[in-house]
C-alpha positions as CSV (number, residue, x, y, z in Angstrom):
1,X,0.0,0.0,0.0
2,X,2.7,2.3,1.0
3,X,4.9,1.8,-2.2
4,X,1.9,2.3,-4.0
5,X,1.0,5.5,-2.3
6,X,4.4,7.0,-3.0
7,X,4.9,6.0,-6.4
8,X,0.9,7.5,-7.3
9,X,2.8,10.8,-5.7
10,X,5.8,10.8,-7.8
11,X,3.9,9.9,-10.8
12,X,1.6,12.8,-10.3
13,X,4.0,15.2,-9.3
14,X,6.3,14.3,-12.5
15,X,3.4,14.8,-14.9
16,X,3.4,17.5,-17.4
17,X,-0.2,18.0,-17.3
18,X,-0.1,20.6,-14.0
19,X,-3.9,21.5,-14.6
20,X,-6.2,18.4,-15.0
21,X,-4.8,14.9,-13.2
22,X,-7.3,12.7,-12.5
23,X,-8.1,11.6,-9.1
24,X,-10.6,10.2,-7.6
25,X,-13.1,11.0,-10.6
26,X,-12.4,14.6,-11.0
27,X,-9.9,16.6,-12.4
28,X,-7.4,18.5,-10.2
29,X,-3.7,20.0,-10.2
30,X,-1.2,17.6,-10.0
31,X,0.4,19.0,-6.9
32,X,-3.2,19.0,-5.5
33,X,-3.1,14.8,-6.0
34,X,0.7,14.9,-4.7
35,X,-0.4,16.2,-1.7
36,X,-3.2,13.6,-1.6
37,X,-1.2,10.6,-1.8
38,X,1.1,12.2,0.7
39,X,-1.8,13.2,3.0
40,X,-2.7,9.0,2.4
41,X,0.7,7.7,3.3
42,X,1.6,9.8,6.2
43,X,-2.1,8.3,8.0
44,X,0.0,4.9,7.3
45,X,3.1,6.2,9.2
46,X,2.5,9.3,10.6
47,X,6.3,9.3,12.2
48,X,8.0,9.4,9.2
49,X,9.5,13.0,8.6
50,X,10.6,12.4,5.1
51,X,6.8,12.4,4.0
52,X,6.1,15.5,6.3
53,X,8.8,17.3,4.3
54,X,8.1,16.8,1.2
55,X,4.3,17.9,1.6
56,X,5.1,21.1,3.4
57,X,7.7,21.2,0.3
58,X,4.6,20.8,-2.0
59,X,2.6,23.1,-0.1
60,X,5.2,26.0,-0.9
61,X,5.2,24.7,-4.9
62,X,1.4,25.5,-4.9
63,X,2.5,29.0,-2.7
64,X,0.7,28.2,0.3
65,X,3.3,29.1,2.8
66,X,1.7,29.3,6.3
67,X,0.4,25.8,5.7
68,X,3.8,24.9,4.5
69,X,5.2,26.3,7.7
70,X,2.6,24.5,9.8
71,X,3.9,21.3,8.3
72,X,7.7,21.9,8.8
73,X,6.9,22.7,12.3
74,X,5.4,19.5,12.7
75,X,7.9,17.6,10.7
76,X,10.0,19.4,13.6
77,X,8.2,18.1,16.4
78,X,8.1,14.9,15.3
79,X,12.0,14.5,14.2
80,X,14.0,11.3,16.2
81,X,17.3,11.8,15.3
82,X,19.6,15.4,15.1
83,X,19.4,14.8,11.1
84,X,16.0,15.1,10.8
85,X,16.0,17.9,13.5
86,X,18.6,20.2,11.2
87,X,17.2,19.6,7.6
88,X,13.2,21.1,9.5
89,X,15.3,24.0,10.9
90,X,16.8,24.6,7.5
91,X,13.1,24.8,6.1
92,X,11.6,26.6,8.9
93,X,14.3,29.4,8.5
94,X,14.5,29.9,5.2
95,X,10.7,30.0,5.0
96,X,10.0,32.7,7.4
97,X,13.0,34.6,5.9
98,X,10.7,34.8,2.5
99,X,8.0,35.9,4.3
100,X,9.3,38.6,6.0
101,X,9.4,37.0,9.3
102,X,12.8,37.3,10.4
103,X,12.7,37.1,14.3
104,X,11.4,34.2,13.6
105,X,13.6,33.1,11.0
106,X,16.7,34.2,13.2
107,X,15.3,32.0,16.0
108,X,15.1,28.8,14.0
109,X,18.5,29.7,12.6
110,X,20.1,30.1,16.4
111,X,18.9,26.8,16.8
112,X,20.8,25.0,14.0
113,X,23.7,27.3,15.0
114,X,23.6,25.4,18.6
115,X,23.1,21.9,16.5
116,X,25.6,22.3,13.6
117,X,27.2,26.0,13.5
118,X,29.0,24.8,10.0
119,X,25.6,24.1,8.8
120,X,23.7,27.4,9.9
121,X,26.4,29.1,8.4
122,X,26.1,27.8,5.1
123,X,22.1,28.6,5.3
124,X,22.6,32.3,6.6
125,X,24.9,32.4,3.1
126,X,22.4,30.7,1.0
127,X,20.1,33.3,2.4
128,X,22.4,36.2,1.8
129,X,22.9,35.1,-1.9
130,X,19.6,34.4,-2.9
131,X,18.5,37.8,-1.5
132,X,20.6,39.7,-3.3
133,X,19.9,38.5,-6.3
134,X,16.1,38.8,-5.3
135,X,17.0,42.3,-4.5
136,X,18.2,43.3,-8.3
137,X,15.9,44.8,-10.7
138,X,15.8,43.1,-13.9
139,X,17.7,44.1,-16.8
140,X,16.4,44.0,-20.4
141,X,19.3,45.3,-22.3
142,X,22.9,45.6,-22.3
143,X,22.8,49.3,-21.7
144,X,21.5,48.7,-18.4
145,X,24.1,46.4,-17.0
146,X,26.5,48.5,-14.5
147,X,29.9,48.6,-16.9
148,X,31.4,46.2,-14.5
149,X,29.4,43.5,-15.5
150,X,30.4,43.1,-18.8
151,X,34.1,42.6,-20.1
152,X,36.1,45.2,-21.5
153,X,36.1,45.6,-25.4
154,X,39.3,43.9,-25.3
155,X,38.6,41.0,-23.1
156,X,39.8,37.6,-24.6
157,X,37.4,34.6,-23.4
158,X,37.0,35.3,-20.1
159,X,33.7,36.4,-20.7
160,X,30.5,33.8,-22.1
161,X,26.9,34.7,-23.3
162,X,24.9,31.6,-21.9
163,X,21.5,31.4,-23.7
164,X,18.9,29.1,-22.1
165,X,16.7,27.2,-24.2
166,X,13.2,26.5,-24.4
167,X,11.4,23.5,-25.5
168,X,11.2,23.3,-29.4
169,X,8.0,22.7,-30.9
170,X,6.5,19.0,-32.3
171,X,8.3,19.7,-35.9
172,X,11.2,20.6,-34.3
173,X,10.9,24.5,-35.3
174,X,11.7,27.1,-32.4
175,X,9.2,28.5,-30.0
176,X,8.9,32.5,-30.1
177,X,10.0,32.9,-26.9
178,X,13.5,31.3,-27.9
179,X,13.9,33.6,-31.0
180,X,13.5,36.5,-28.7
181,X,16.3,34.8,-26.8
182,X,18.6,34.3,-29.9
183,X,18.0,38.0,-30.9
184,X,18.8,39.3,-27.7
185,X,21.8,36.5,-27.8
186,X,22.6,38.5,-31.1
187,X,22.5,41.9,-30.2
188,X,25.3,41.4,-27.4
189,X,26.8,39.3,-29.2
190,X,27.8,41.8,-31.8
191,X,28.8,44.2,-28.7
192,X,31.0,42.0,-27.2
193,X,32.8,39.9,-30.1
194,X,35.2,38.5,-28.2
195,X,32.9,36.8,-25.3
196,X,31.7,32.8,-26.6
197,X,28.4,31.9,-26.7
198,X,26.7,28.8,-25.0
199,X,23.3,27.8,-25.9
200,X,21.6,25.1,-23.8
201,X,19.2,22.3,-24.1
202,X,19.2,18.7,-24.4
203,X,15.2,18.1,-25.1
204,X,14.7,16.6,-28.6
205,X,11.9,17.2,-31.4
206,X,12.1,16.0,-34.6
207,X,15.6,14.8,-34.6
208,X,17.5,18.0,-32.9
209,X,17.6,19.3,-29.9
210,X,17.1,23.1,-28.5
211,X,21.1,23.8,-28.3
212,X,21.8,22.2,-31.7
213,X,18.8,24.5,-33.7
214,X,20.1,27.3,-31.7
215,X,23.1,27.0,-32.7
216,X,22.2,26.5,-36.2
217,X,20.0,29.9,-36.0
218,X,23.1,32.0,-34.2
219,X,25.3,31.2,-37.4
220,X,22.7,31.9,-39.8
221,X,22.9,35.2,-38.5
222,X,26.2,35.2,-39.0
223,X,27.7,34.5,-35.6
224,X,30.5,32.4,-36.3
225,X,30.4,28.6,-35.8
226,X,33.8,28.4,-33.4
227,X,31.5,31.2,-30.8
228,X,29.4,28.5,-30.3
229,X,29.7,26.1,-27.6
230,X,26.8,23.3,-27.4
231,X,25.9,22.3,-23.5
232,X,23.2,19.4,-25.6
233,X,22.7,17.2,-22.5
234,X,20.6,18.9,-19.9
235,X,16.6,18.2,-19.6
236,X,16.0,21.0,-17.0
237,X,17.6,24.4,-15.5
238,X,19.4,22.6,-12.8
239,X,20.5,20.3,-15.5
240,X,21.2,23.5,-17.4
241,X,23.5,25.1,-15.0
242,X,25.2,22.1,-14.2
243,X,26.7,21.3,-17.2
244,X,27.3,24.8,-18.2
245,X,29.2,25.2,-15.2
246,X,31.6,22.9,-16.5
247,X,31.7,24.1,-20.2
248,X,32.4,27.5,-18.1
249,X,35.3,26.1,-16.3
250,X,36.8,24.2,-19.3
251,X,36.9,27.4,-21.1
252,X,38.0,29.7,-17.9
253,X,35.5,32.2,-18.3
254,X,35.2,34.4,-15.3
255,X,32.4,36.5,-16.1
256,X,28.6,34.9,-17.9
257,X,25.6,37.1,-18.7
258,X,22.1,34.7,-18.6
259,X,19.9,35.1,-21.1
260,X,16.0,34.4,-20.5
261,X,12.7,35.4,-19.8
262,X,12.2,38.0,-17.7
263,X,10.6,35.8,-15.5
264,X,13.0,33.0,-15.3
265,X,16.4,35.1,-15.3
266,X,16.5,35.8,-11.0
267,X,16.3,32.0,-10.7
268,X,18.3,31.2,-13.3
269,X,21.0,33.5,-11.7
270,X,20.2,31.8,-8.4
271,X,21.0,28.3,-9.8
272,X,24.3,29.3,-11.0
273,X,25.5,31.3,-8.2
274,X,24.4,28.2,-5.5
275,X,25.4,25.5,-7.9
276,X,29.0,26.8,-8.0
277,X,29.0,27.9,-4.5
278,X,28.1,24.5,-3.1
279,X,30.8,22.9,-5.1
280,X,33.2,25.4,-3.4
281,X,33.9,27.2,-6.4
282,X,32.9,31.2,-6.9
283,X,35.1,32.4,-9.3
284,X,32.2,32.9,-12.1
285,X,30.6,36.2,-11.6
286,X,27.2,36.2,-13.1
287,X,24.3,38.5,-14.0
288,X,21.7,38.5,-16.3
289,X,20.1,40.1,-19.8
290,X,16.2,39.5,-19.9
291,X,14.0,39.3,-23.1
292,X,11.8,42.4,-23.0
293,X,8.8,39.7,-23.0
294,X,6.0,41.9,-20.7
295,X,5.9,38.4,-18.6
296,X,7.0,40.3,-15.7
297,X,4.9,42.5,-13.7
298,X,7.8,44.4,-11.5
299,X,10.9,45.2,-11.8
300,X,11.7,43.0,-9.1
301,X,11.2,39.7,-8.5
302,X,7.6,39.2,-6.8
303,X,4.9,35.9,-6.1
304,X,5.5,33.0,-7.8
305,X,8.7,34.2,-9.4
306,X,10.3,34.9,-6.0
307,X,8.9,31.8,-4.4
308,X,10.4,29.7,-7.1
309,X,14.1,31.3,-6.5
310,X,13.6,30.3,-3.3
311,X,12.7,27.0,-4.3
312,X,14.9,26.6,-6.4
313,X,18.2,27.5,-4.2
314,X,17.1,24.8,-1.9
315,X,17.3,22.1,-4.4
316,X,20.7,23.3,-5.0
317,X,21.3,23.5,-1.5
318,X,21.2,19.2,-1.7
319,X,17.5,19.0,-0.7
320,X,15.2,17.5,-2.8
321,X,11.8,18.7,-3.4
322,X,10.1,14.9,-3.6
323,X,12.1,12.9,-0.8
324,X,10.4,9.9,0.4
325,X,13.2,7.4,0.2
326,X,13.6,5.6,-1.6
327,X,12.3,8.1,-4.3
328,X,13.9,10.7,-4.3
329,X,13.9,13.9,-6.7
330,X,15.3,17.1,-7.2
């Protein structure tokens, strides 16, 4: 029954249909079943903390944080061992930091200290970064970047474009929200001729994936073929930054500007900034160039975009958003 339970969670919560999964003869979000599986298992064992977890992490995916905080308290009452202890004072912390509840947030944070004080330092950090990146209005075009952003004219490859794809359509043509992406890639490309370019995407339609009919786009505009770095591998943005990170290092660039939607570009930042930080290497500075898409309502991250920085720096913090072992998922 259990195994069943879980494995109707991580099937609904993996499905690309977010709007209508069926359950229980009606149509619901998928998180909405996830949380009813969840809600099924943890009447079956109520003491494990694992399940707890991931449906207050759920809870914050659908943006229902006070319910999400209920459920980490719990998962905090009921932890048996100083592990599970730490990894509910990590979520309570960071939580009430989003929502503006820092005594509170400090408190839960004093606690880890007196637990693990190399661990509540490395969340105060998290914390730090993610806010100010949070904290930084978005940029549409090159002329807004601060000058020390962006490399000299006569910087030599230590500077990289990275253009983050977007799933092609059935026939394998390009989306218009990756064109505007590729003509923004474009325009600073032609400013800075000197910085490469790496275009992201492993996803395949039609016989090509995103990178490889970006690519073939860029040098139809005439951006030459050797710019052009292919990261062809990744199926999502944590994927994404992972593997650029490497193509980054490889080619020892020390500055990257992101290219995306206006939406995506604070938590695309924040995935690169946490995913090098946590493997002890920060010698990338990034920032960002969004498309000028009208997809974002401020200037500064706000709602769901915020929520899913936040989100999305805990995954790269090394805790997975479905973790019921044994299945367990970023």
């Amino acid at each position: 029954m259990m195994t069943q339970l879980l494995h109707n969670a991580l099937t609904a919560f993996n499905c690309p249909n977010r709007d209508s999964y069926p359950l229980q003869g009606r149509y619901v979000s998928n998180l909405v079943a996830v949380e009813y599986y969840l809600t099924q298992a943890i009447a079956h064992e109520p003491k494990r903390q694992d399940l707890q977890i991931t449906l207050a992490n759920m809870q914050t995916f659908r943006g229902d944080i006070g319910l999400a905080l209920h459920s980490y308290q719990h998962a905090l009452s009921s932890a048996t061992s100083a592990s599970e202890k730490n990894l509910a004072l990590i979520y309570l912390s960071v939580w009430h930091y989003y929502q503006g509840n820092l005594p509170e947030s400090q408190q839960y944070l004093e606690q880890l200290i007196t637990a693990d004080k190399p661990l509540a330092n490395k969340v105060a950090c998290l914390l730090s970064k993610v806010e100010s990146i949070v904290s930084t209005p978005v940029h549409y075009c090159p002329g807004e970047l601060r000058e020390n952003e962006l490399p000299t004219e006569d910087a030599h490859f230590n500077h990289a474009i990275i253009t983050l794809g977007f799933k092609l359509n059935d026939d394998g043509s390009m989306a218009a929200q990756l064109l505007q992406r590729l003509r923004l890639t474009v325009d600073l490309a032609k400013r800075y001729p000197r910085s490469v370019i790496i275009v992201t995407g492993g996803l395949e339609k039609a016989g090509r994936t995103e990178s490889q009919a970006m690519k073939t786009w860029l040098v139809d505009q005439g951006i030459s073929a050797d710019r052009v770095i292919e990261e062809d591998q990744a199926t999502n943005t944590i994927d994404n930054a992972l593997f650029s990170l490497a193509l980054l290092a490889q080619h020892q660039i020390h500055r990257a500007t992101l290219i995306s939607a206006s939406i995506h570009v604070h938590r695309s930042q924040v995935l690169f900034d946490t995913l090098q930080w946590r493997e002890n290497n920060t010698t990338i500075h990034f920032t960002h160039c969004a498309v000028e898409d009208g997809l974002s309502p401020s200037s500064r991250p706000a709602g769901k975009v915020k929520r899913d920085c936040y989100i999305d720096a805990l995954r790269c913090f090394g805790l997975p958003a479905f973790n019921c072992s044994p299945l367990i998922q970023l």
